[in-house]
Structures are given as structure tokens and as C-alpha cells.
Biopython code that builds the backbone (N, CA, C, O; Angstrom):
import numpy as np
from Bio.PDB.StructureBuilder import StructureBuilder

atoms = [
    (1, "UNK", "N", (0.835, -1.170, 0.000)),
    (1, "UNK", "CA", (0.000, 0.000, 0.000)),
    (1, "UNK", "C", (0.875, 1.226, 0.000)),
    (1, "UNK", "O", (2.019, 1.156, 0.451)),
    (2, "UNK", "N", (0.511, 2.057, -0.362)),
    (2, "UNK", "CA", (0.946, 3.660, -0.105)),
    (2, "UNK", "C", (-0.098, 5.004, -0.854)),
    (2, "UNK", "O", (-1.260, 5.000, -1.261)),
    (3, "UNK", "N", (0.842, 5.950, -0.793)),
    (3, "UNK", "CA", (-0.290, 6.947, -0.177)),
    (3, "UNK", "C", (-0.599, 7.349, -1.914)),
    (3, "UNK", "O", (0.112, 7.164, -2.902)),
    (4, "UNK", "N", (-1.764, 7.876, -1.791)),
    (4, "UNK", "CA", (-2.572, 8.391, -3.390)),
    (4, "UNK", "C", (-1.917, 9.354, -3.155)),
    (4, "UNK", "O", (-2.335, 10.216, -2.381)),
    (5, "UNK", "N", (-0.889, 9.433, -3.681)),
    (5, "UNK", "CA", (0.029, 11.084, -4.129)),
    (5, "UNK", "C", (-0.960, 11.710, -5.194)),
    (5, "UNK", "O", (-1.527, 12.779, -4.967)),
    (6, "UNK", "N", (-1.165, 10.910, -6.513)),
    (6, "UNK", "CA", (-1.852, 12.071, -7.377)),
    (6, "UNK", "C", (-3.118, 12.603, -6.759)),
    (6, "UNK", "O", (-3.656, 13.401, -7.527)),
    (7, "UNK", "N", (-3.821, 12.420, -5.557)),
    (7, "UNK", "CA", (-5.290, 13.085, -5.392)),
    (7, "UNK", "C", (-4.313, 13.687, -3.704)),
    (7, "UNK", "O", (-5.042, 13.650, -2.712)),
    (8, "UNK", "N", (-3.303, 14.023, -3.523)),
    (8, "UNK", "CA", (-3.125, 14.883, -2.247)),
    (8, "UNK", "C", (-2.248, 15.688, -2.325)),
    (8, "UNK", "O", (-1.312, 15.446, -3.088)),
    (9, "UNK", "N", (-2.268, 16.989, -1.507)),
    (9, "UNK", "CA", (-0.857, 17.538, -1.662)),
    (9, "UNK", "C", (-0.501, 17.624, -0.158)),
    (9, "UNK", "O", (-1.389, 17.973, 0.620)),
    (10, "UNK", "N", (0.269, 17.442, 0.131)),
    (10, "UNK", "CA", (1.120, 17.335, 1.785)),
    (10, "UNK", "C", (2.531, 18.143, 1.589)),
    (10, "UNK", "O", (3.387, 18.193, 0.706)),
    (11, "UNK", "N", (2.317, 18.779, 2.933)),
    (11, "UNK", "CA", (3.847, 20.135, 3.126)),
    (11, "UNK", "C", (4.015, 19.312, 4.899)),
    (11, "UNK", "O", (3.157, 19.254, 5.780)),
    (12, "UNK", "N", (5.528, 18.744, 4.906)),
    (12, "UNK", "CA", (6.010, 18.743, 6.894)),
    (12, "UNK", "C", (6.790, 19.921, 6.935)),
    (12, "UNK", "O", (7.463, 20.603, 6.162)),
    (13, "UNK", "N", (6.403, 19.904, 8.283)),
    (13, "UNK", "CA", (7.171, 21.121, 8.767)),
    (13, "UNK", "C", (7.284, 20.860, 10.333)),
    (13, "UNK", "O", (6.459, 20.865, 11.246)),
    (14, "UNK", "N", (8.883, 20.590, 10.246)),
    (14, "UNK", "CA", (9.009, 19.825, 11.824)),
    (14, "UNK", "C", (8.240, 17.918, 11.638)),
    (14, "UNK", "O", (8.242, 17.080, 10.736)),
    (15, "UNK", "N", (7.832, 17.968, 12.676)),
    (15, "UNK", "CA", (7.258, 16.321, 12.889)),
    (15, "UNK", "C", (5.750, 16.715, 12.678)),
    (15, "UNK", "O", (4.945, 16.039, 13.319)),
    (16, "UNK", "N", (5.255, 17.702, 11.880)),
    (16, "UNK", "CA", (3.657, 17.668, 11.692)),
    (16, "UNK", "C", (3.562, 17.974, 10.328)),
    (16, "UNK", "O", (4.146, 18.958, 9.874)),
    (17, "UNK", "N", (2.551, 16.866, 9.285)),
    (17, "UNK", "CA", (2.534, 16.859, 8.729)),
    (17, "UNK", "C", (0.985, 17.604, 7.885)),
    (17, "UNK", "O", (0.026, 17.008, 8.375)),
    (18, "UNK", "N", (0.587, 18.433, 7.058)),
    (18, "UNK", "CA", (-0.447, 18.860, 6.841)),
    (18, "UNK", "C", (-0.845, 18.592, 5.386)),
    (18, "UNK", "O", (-0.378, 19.223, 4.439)),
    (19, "UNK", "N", (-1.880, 17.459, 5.266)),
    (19, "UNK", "CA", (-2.199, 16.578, 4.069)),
    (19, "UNK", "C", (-3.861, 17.313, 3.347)),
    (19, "UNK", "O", (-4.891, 16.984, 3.936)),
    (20, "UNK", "N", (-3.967, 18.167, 2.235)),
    (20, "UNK", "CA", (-5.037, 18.057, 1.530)),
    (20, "UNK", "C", (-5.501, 17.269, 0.970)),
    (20, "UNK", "O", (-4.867, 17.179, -0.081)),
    (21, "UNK", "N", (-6.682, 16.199, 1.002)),
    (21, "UNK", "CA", (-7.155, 15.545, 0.414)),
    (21, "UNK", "C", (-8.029, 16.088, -1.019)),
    (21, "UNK", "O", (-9.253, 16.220, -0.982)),
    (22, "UNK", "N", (-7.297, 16.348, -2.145)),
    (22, "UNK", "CA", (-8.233, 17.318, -3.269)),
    (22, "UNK", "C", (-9.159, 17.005, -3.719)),
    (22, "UNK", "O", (-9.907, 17.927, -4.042)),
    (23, "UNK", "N", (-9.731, 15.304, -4.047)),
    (23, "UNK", "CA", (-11.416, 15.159, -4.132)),
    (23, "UNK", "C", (-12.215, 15.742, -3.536)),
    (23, "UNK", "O", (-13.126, 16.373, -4.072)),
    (24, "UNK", "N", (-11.928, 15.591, -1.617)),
    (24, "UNK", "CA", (-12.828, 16.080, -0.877)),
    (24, "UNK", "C", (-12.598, 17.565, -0.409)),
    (24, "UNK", "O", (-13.535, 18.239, 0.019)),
    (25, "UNK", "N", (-11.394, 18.019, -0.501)),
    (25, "UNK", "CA", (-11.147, 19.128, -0.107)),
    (25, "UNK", "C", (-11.008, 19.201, 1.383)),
    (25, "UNK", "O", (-11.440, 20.236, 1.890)),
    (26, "UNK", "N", (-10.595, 18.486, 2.020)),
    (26, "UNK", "CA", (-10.892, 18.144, 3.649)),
    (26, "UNK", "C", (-9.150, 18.012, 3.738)),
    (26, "UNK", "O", (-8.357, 17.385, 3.037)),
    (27, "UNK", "N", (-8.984, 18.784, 4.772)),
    (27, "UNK", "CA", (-7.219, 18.913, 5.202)),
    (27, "UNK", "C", (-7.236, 18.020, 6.514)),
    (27, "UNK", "O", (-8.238, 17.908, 7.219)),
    (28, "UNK", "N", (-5.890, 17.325, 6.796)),
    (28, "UNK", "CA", (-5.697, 16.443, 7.491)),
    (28, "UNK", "C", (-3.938, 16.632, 8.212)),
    (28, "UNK", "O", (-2.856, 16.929, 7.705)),
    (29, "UNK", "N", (-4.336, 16.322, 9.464)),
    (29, "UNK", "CA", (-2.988, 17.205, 10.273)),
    (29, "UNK", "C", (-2.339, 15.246, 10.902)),
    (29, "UNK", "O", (-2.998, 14.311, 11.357)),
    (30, "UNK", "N", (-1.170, 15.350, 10.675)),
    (30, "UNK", "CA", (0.018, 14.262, 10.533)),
    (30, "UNK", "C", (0.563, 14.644, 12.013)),
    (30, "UNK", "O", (0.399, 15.850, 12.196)),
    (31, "UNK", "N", (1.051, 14.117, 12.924)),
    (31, "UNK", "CA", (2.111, 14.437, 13.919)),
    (31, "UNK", "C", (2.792, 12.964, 14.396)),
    (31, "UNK", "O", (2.390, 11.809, 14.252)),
    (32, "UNK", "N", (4.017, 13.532, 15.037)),
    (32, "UNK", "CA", (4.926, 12.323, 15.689)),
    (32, "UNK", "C", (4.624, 11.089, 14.836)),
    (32, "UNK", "O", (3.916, 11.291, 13.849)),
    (33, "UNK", "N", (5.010, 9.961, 15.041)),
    (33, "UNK", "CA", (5.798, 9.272, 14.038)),
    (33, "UNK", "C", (4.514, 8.871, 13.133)),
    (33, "UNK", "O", (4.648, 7.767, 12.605)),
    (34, "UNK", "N", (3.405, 9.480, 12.870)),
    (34, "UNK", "CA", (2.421, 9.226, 12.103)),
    (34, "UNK", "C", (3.184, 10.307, 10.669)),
    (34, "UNK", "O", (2.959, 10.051, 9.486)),
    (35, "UNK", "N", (3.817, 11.143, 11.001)),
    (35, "UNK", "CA", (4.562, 11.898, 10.091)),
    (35, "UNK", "C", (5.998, 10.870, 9.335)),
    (35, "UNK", "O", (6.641, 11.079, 8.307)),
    (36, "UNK", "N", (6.055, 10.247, 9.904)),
    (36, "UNK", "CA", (7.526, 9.324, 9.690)),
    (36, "UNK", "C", (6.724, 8.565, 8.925)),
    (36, "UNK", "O", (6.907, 8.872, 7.747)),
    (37, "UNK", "N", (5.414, 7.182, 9.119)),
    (37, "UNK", "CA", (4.922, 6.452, 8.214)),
    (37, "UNK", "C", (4.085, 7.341, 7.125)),
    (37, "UNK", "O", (3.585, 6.604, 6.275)),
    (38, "UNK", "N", (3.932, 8.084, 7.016)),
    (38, "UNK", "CA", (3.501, 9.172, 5.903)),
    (38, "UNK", "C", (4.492, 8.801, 4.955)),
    (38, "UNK", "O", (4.296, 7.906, 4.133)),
    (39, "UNK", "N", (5.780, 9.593, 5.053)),
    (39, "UNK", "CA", (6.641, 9.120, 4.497)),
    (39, "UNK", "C", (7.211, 7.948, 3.774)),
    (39, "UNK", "O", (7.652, 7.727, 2.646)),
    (40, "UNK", "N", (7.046, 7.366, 4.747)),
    (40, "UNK", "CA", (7.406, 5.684, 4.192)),
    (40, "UNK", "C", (6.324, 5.317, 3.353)),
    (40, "UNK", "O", (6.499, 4.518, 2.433)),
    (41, "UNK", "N", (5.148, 5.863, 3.602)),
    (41, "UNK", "CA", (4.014, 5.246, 2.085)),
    (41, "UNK", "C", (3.580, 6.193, 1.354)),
    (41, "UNK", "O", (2.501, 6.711, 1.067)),
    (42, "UNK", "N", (5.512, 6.391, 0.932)),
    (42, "UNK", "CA", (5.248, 7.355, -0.491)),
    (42, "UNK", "C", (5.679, 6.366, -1.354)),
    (42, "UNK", "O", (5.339, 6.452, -2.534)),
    (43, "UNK", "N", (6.604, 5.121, -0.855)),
    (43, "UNK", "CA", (6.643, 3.802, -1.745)),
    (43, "UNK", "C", (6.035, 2.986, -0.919)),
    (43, "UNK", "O", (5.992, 3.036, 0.310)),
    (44, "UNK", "N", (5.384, 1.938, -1.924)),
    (44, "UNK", "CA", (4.894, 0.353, -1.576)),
    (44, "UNK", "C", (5.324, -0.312, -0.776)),
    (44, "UNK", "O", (6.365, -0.959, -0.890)),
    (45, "UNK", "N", (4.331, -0.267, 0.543)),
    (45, "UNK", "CA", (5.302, -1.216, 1.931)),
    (45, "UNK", "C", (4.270, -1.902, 2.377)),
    (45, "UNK", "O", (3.226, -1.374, 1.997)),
    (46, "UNK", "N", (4.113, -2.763, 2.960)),
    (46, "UNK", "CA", (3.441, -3.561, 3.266)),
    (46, "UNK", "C", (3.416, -3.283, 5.180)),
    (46, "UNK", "O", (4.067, -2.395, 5.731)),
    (47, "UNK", "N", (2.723, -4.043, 5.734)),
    (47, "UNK", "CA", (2.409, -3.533, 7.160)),
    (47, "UNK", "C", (3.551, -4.033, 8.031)),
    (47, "UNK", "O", (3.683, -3.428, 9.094)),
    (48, "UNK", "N", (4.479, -5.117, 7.757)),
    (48, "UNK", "CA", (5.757, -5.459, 8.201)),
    (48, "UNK", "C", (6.664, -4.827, 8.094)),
    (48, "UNK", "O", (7.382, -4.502, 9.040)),
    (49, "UNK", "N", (6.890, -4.422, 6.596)),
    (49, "UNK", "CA", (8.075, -3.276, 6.458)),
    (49, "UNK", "C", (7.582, -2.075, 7.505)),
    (49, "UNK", "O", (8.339, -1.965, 8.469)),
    (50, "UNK", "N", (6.655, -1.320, 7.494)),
    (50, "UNK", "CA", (6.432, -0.310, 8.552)),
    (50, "UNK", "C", (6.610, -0.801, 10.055)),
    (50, "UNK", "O", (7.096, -0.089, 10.934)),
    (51, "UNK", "N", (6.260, -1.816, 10.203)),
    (51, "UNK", "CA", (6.797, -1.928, 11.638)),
    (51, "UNK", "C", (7.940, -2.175, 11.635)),
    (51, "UNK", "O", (8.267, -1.821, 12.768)),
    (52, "UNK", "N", (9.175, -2.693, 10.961)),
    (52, "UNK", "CA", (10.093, -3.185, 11.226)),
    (52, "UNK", "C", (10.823, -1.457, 11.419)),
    (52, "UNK", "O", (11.332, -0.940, 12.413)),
    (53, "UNK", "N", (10.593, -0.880, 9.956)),
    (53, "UNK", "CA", (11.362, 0.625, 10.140)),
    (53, "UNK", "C", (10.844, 0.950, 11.712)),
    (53, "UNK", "O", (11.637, 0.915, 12.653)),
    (54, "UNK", "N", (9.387, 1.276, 11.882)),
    (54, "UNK", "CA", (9.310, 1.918, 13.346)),
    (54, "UNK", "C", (10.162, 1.226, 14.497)),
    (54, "UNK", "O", (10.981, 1.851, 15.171)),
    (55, "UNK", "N", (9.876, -0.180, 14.660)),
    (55, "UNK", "CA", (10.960, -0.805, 15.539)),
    (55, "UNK", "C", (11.987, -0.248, 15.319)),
    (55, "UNK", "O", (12.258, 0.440, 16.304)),
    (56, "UNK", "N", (12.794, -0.149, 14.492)),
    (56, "UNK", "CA", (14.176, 0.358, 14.260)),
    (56, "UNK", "C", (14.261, 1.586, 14.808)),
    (56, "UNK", "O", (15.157, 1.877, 15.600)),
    (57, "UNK", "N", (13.394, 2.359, 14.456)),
    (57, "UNK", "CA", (13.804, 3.978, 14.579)),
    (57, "UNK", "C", (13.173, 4.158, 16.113)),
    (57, "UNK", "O", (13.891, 4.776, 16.900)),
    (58, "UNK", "N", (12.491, 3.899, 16.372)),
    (58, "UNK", "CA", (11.926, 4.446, 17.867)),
    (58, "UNK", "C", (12.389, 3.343, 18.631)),
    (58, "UNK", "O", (13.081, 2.382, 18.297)),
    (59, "UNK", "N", (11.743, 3.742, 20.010)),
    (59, "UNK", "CA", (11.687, 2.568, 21.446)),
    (59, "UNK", "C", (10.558, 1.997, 21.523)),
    (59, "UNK", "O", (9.963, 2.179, 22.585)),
    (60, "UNK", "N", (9.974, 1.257, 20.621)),
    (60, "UNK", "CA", (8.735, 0.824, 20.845)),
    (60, "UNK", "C", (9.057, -1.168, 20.424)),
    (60, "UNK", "O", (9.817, -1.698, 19.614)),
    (61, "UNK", "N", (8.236, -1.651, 21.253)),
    (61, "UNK", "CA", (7.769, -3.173, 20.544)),
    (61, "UNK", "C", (7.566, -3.223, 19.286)),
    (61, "UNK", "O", (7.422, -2.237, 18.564)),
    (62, "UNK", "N", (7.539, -4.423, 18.925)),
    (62, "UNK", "CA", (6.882, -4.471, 17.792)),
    (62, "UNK", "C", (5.256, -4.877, 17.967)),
    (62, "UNK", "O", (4.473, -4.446, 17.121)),
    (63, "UNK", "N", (4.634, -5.918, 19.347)),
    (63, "UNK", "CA", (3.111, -5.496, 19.295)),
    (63, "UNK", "C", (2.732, -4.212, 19.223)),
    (63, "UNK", "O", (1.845, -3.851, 18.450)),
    (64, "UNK", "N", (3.207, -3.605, 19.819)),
    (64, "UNK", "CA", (2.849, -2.022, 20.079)),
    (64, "UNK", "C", (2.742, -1.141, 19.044)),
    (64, "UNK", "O", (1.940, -0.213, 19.143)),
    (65, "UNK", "N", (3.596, -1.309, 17.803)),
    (65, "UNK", "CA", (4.232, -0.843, 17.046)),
    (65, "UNK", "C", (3.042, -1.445, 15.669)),
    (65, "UNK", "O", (2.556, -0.708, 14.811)),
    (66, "UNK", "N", (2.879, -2.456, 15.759)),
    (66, "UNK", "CA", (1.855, -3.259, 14.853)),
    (66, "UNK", "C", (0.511, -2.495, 15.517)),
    (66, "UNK", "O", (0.486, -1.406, 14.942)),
    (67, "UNK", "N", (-0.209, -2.532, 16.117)),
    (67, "UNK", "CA", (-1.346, -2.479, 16.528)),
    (67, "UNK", "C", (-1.260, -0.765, 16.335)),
    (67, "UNK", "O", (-2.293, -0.531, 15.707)),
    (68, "UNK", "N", (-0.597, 0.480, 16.541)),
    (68, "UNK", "CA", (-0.826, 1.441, 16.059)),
    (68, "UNK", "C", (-0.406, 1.955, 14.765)),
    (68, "UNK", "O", (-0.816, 3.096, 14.549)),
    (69, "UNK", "N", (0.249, 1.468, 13.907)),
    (69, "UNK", "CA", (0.575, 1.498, 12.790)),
    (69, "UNK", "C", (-0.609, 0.927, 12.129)),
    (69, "UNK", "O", (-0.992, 1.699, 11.249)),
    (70, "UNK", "N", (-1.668, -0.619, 12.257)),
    (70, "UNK", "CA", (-2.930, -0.814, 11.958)),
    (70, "UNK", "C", (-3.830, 0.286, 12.353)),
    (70, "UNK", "O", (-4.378, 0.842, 11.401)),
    (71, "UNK", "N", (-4.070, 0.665, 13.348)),
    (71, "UNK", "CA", (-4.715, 2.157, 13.372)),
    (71, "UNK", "C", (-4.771, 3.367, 12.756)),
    (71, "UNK", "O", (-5.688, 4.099, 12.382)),
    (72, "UNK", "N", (-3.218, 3.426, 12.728)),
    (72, "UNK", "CA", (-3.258, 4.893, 11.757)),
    (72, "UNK", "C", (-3.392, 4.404, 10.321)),
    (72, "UNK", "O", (-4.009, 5.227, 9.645)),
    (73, "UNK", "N", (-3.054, 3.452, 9.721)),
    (73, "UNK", "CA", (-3.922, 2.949, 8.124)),
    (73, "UNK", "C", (-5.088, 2.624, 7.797)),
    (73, "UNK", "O", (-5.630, 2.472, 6.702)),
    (74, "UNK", "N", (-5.643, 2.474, 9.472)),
    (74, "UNK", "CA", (-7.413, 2.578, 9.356)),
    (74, "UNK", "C", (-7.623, 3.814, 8.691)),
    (74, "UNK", "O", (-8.030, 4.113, 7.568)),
    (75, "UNK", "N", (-7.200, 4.509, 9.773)),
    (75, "UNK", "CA", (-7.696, 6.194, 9.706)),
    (75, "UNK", "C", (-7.193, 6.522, 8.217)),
    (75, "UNK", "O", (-8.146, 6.591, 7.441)),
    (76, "UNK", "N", (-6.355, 6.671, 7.812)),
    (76, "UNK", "CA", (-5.810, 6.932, 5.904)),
    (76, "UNK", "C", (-6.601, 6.376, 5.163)),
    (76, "UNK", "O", (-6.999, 6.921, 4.133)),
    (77, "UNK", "N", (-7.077, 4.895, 5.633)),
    (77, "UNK", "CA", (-7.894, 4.175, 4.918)),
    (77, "UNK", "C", (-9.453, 4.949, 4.528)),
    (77, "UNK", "O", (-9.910, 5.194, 3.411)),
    (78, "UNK", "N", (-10.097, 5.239, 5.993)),
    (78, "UNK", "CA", (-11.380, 5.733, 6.066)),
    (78, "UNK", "C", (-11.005, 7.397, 5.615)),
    (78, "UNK", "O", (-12.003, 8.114, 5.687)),
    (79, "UNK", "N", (-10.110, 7.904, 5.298)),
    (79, "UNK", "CA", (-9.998, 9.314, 4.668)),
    (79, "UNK", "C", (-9.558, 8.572, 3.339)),
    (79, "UNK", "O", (-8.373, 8.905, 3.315)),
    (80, "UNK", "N", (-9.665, 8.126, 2.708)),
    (80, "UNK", "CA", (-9.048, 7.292, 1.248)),
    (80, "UNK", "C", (-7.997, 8.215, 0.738)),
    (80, "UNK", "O", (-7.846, 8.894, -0.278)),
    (81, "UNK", "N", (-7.368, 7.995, 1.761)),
    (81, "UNK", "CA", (-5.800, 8.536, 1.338)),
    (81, "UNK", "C", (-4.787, 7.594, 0.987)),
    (81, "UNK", "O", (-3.756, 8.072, 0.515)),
    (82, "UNK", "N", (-4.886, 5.994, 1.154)),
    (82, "UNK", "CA", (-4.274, 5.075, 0.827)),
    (82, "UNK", "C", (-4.699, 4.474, -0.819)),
    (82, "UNK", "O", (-5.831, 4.672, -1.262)),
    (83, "UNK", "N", (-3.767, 3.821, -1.526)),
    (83, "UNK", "CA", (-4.324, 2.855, -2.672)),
    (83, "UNK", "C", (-3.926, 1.441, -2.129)),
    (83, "UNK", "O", (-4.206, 0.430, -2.774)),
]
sb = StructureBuilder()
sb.init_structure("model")
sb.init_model(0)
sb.init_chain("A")
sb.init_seg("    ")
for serial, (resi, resn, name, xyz) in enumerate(atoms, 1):
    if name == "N":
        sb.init_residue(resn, " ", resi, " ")
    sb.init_atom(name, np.array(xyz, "f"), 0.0, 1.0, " ", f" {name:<3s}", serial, name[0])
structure = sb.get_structure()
């Protein structure tokens, strides 16, 4: 999965990320490492590769790390910001 670049435009600034969705016109605010997997699904990753990078980069588990990383691709999901 990763992110519908052609229907969004997104500017970070610092660790917050601020995403227009242009079908709907509805803006969407990114922070802390929800700004980091933004990033990472600007290419094709699957839900392992994202946890493994977050494991890597932060202090977190990997349950921990799985179960909010599934959350925040809900939420992208239900804003159809993902393909």
C-alpha cells in the first residue's frame, strides 16, 4: 500500500505533517511518528516493512508498534488517502 500522491498535496514542517485531500477538499494534520509512516508510504510497503522501520527507529515493541501502525492505516484508509 501507499499513499494516493496524485489526489493529495502534503507540506512537513518539523514532525507535523499537513495533508489536503483534493477530491474532498478536507485537510488532514500528521504528527509524531504518524509523520515518519507518511513518508514511508510514499513507496509500496506492506504492514511489516512499517513496523520493522518503526521498531528500528523508535523505542517501541513491535506489538505495540503493529497495533498502532494498523490504526493509523485505518484512519488513511477511512480518509481514502491510501491505494
Amino acid at each position: 500500500m501507499r499513499v494516493r500522491v496524485s489526489d493529495i498535496s502534503a507540506r512537513t514542517i518539523g514532525d507535523e505533517t499537513i495533508v489536503l485531500s483534493l477530491p474532498s477538499s478536507t485537510y488532514f494534520t500528521i504528527t509524531g511518528v504518524g509523520t515518519r509512516l507518511f513518508e514511508l508510504l510514499a513507496e509500496d510497503r506492506s504492514v511489516d516493512d512499517l513496523v520493522a522501520a518503526i521498531v528500528a527507529e523508535y523505542d517501541v515493541d513491535p506489538g505495540t508498534a503493529r497495533r498502532d501502525i494498523e490504526a493509523f492505516l485505518d484512519r488513511l484508509r477511512d480518509a481514502e488517502l491510501l491505494r
